[in-house]
C-alpha positions in Angstrom: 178.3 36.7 40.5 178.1 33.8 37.6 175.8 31.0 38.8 175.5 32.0 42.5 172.0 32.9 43.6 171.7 34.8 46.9 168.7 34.0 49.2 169.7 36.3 51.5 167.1 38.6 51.2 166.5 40.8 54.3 163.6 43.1 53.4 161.1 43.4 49.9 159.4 46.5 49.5 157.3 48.0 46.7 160.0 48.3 44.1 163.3 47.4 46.1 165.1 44.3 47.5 167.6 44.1 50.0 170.2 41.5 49.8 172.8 40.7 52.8 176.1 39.2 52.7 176.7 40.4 48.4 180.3 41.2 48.3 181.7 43.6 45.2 178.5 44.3 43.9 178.6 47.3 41.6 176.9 50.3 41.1 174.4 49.6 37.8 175.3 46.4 37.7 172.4 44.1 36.6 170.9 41.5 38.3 168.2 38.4 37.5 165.7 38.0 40.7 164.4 33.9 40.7 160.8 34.0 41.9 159.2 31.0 43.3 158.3 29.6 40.3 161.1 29.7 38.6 160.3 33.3 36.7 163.2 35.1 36.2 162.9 39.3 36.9 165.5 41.5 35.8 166.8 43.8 38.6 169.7 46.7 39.0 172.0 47.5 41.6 171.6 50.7 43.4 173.3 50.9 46.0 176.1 48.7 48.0 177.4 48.9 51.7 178.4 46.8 55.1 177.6 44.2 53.4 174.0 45.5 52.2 173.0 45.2 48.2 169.8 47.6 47.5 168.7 46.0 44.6 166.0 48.1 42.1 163.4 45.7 40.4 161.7 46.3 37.1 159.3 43.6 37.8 156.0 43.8 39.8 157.5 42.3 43.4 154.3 41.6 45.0 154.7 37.8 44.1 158.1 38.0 46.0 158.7 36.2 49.1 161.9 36.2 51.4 162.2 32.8 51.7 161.7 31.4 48.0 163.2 34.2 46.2 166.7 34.5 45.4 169.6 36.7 43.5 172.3 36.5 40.7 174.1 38.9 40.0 175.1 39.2 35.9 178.5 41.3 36.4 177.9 43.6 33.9 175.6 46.8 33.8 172.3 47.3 31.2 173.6 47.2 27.7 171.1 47.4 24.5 171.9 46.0 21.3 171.6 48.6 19.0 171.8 48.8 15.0 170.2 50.5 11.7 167.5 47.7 11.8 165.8 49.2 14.7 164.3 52.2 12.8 160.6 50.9 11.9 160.5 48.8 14.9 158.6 49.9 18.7 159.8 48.3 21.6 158.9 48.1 25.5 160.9 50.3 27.9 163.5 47.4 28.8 164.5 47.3 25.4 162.2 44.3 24.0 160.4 44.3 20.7 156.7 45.1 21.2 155.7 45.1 17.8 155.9 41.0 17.4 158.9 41.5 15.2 162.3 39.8 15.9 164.9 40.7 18.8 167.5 42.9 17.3 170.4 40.9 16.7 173.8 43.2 16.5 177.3 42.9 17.6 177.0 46.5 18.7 176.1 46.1 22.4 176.6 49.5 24.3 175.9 50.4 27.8 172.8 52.3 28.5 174.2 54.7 31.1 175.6 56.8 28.9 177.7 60.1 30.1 176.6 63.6 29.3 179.1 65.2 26.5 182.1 67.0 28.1 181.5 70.5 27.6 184.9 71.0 25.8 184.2 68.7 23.0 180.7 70.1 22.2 180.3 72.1 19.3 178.1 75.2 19.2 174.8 74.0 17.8 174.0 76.5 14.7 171.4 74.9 12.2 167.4 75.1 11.9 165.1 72.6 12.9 161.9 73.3 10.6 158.9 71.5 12.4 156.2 73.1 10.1 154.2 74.6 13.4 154.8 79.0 13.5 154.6 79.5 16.9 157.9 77.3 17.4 159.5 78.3 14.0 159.3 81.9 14.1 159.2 82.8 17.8 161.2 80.3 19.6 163.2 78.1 16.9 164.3 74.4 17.5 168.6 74.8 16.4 170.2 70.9 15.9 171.6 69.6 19.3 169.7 71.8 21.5 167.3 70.7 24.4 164.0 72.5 24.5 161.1 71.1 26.5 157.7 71.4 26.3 155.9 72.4 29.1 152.2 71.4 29.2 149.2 70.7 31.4 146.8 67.3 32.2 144.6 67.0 29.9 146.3 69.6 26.6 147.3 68.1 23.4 150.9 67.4 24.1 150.7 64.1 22.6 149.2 65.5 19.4 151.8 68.3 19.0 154.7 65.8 20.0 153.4 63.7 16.8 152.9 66.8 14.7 156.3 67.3 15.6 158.2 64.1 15.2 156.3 63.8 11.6 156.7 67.3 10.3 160.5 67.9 11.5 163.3 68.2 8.9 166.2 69.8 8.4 166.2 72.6 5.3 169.8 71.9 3.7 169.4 68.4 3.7 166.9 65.6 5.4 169.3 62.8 4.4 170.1 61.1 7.5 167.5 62.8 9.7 165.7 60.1 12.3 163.1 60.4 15.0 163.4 58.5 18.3 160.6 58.3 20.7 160.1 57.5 24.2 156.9 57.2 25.6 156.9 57.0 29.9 153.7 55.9 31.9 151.5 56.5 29.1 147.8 55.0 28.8 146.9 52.1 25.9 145.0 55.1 24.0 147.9 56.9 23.8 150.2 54.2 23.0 148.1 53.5 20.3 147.1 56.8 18.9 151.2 56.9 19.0 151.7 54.0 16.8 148.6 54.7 14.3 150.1 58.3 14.0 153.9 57.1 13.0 152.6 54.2 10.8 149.6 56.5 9.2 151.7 58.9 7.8 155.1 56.7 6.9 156.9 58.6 9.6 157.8 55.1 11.6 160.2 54.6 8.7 162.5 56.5 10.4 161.5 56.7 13.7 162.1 54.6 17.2 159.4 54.2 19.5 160.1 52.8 23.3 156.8 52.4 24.9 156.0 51.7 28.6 152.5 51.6 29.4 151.0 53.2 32.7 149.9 49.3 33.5 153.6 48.0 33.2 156.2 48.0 35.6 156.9 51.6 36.5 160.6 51.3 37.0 160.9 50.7 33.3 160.1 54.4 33.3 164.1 54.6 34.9 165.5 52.8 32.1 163.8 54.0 29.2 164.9 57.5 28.7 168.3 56.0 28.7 167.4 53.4 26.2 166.5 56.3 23.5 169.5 58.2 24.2 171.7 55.3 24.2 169.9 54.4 20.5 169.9 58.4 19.4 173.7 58.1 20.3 174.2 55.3 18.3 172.4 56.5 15.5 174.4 60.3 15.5 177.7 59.1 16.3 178.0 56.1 14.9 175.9 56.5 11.9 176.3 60.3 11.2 172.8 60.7 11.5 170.8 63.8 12.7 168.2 62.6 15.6 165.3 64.4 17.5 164.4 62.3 20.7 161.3 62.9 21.6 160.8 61.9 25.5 156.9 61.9 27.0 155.9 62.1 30.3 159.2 63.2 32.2 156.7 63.8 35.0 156.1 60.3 35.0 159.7 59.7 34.9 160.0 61.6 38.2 157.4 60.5 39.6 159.2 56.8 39.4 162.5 58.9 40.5 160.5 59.9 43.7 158.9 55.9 44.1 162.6 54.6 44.3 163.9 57.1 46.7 161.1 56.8 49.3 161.8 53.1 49.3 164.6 53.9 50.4 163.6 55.6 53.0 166.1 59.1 51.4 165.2 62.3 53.3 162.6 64.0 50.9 163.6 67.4 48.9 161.3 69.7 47.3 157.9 68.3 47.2 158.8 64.6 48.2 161.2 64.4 45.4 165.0 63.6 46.1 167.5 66.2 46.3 169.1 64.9 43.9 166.6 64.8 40.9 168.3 67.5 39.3 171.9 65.8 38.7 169.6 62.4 38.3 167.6 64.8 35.0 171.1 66.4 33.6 172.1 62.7 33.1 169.7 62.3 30.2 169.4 66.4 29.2 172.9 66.6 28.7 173.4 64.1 26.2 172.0 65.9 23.8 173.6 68.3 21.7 176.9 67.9 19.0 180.3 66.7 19.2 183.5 68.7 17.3 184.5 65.9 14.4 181.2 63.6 14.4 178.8 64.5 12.0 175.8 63.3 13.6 173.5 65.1 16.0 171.4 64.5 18.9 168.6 67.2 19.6 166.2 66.9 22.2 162.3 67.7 23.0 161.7 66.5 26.4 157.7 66.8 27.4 156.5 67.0 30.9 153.0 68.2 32.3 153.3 70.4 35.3 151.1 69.3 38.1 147.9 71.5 38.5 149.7 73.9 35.8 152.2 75.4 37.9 155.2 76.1 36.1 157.3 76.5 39.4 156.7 73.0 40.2 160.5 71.3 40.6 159.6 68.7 37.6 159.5 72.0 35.2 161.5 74.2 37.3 164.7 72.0 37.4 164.4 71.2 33.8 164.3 74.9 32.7 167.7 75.2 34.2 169.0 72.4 32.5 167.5 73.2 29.1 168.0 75.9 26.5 164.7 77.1 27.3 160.7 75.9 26.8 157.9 75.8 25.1 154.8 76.5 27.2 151.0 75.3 26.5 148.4 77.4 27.3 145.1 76.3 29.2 143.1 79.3 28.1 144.0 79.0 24.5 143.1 75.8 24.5 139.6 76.3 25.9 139.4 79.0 22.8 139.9 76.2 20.7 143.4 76.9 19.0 145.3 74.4 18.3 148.4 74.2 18.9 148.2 76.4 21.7 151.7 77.4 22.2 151.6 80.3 24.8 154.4 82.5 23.3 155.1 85.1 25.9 156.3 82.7 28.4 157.7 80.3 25.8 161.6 81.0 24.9 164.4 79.2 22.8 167.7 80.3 24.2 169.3 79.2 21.4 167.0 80.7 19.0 169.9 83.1 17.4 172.1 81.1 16.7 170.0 79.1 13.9 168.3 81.6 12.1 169.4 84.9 9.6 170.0 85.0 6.0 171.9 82.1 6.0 169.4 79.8 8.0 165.9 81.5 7.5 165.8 85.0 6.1 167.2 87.7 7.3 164.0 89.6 8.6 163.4 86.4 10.7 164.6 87.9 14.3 163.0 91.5 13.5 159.0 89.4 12.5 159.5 87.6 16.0 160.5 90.7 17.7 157.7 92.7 16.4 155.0 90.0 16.6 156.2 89.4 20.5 155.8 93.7 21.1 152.8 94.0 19.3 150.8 90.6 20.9 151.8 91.3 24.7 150.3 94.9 23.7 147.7 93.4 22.9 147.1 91.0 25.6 147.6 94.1 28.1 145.0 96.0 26.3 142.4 92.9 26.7 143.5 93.0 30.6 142.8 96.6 31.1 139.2 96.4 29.5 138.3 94.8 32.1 138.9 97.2 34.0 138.2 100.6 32.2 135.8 98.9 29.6 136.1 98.9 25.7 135.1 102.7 25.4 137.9 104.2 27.2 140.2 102.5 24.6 141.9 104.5 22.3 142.1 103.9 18.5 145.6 102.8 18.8 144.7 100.0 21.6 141.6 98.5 19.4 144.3 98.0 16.7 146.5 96.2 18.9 143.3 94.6 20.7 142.7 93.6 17.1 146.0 92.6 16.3 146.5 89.9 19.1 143.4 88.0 18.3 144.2 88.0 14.5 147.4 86.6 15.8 145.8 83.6 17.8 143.5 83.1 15.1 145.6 82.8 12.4 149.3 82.8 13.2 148.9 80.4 16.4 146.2 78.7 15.1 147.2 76.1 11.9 145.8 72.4 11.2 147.0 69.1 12.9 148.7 68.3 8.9 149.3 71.8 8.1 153.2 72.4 7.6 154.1 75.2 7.2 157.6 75.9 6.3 159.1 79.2 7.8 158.7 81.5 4.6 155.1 81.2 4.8 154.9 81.3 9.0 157.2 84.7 8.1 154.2 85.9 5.0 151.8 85.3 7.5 153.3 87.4 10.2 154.2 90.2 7.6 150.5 90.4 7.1 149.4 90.5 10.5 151.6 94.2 10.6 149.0 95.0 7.7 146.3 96.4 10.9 149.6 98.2 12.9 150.4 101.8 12.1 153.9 101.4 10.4 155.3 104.3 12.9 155.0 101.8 15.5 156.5 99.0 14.3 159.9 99.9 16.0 161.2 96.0 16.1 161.1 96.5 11.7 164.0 97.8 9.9 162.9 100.5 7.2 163.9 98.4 4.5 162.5 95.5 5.5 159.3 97.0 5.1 159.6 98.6 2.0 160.7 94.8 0.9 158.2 92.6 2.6 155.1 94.9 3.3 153.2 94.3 0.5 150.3 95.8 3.0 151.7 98.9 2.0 151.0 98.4 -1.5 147.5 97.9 -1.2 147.0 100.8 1.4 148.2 103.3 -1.4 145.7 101.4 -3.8 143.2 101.9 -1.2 143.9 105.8 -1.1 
């Protein structure tokens, strides 16, 4: 430790170095690699035994030799300094200002491997999350502290609706104290960019964190900065009382770093090539989301990952629907019908969803509109399968309304503008109108009064006849 560099270096692979004759060297624990030149590298301990240090670098180690190369270990594990100054600011995913402002200078230095919250001291997350889009705040609502991911393909706007999102999102009782922190994993300079014009554009980098790592940097920064954002929400909730949505893009790059590191270890391959332990490794970061009894702060959490060649039982989105409180799904096909955002709500779900809406949250109808709209569109969607089958002319009048009703629904309830935000009383309007082309006997998910109180379709049929 201290001053002693090691030049015991055995082996050097693509991202890993391994160090003989290292005693005490800790798990975490982070380390400065000396290149030939005198270039320092920052490095992490991953592993210690018989003598052996496996050390991780977050450098490019093609420029490393065994003979001119060296180690120090620093005897203390990644720490970010962390305060209030950091909102308005974007750094890189070690932590370092990227936006040619000043290094943050704070006596609050806290460890980046944070712990997942004990489940006895969580409180039971119970308040809305408006984010302006219908598909999310009507049919599978966001509740403070809960994680929901969304699931999307190569090549769908994710990027556009995680903007949408981290510009749009509030909190309806009060939006005092509400802050945005965003990590961006192995994405390109466009989307970097479109990223930072977004959240400067429309004032939302006020209060908002970015960490960026580029797809041309280092891609063991992609380990580090999910922890950096959490580590940052955590100060901002807990220390700060304040309400946080960490936003997290590509955890498929993330993994895909996960799965680098453990074949350069030569691990024995799970699922895919990815290592058996991926799913503890992505509870780490999901489960520090959520609230703790007698803080005031929150952390909630929108993790986005794109499922390789769409296939939603991939282990990237299948582990992380165990671990979250459930997902929002993109759809391919809507998006080639031009609907933006094109949330797939039948295989989307928000575990959670009850628990932040009702009269006291929403409106009371709010459960019974996403009940009904869910019945009614995957009637729909049935009806549209079996045409294809028995053609439009063996429908019945009953199926063309439904057939009717589900591309109404995509069109105009799905559907809404890159700065439309809606707030949920006018996503509800919009779904009571839809019921307008449904016979009322078959609106079974509707409570009698709730029609005679919000179907103002009714009104006009009886003008009508």
């Amino acid at each position: 430790m201290g001053d002693v560099y090691y030049k015991t270096i055995k082996k050097i692979t693509s991202v890993l170095l391994f160090v003989e004759g290292i005693k005490d060297a800790a798990y975490g624990e982070m380390a400065d690699i000396k290149l030939e030149g005198g270039n320092i590298v920052r490095g992490q301990v991953l592993d210690s035994r018989n003598g052996l240090s496996i050390i991780q670098s977050f450098g490019d180690t093609r420029s490393m030799n065994l003979k001119e190369t060296s180690v120090r270990l620093t005897g203390s594990a990644a720490t970010l300094n962390v305060s209030t100054n950091m909102l308005g600011r974007v750094f890189d995913g070690l932590g370092r200002p990227r936006d040619n402002g000043p290094p943050i200078r704070s006596d609050e230095q806290i460890e980046i491997n944070g712990s997942a919250i004990n489940p006895y001291s969580r409180e039971e997350p119970s308040e809305f999350i408006q984010t302006g889009i219908s598909t999310i705040d009507c049919m599978n609502t966001l509740v403070r502290g809960q994680k929901l991911p969304i699931f999307s393909g190569a090549g769908l706007p994710h990027n556009k609706l995680a903007a949408q999102i981290a510009r749009q999102a509030k909190l309806r009782s009060n939006d005092e104290g509400f802050a945005v922190v965003f990590g961006g994993m192995g994405i390109n300079s466009e989307e970097a960019n479109f990223f930072k014009r977004e959240f400067e554009s429309t004032g939302a980098l006020e209060k908002s964190i970015m960490f960026l790592n580029l797809s041309s940097e280092p891609s063991m920064e992609r380990i580090i900065l999910p922890r950096l954002v959490l580590t940052t929400a955590e100060y901002l909730a807990y220390n700060q009382g304040m309400h946080v949505l960490a936003i997290l893009t590509d955890m498929t790059n993330y993994c895909e770093a996960l799965r680098e590191v453990s074949a350069a270890r030569e691990e024995v391959p799970g699922r895919r090539g990815f290592p058996g332990y991926m799913y503890t490794d992505l509870s780490t970061i999901y489960e520090r989301a959520g609230k703790i009894k007698g803080r005031k702060g929150s952390i909630t959490q929108m993790p986005i990952l794109t499922m390789p060649n769409d296939d939603i039982t991939h282990p990237i989105p299948d582990l992380t629907g165990y671990i979250t409180e459930g997902q929002i799904v993109l759809s391919r096909e809507l998006y080639r019908k031009g609907i933006y955002p094109n949330v797939s709500v039948l295989p989307s779900l928000s575990r959670l969803m009850n628990q932040g809406i009702g009269k006291r949250s929403t409106r009371e109808d709010h459960r019974n509109v996403a009940d009904q709209l869910y019945a009614a569109y995957a009637r729909g969607i049935e009806v549209g399968n079996l045409i294809e089958i028995v053609g439009e002319e063996a429908l019945t009048e009953s199926d063309k309304k439904y057939l009717k009703f589900s591309s109404e629904f995509e069109g105009k309830f799905v559907s809404q503008g890159y700065y439309e935000d809606r707030d949920i009383e006018k996503t509800l309007e919009l779904g009571w109108d839809l019921f307008g082309a449904l016979d009322t006997e078959e609106m079974k998910r509707l409570k009698p009064e709730q029609i005679k109180k919000y179907g103002k379709w009714k009104d006009a049929q009886r003008e009508t006849d």
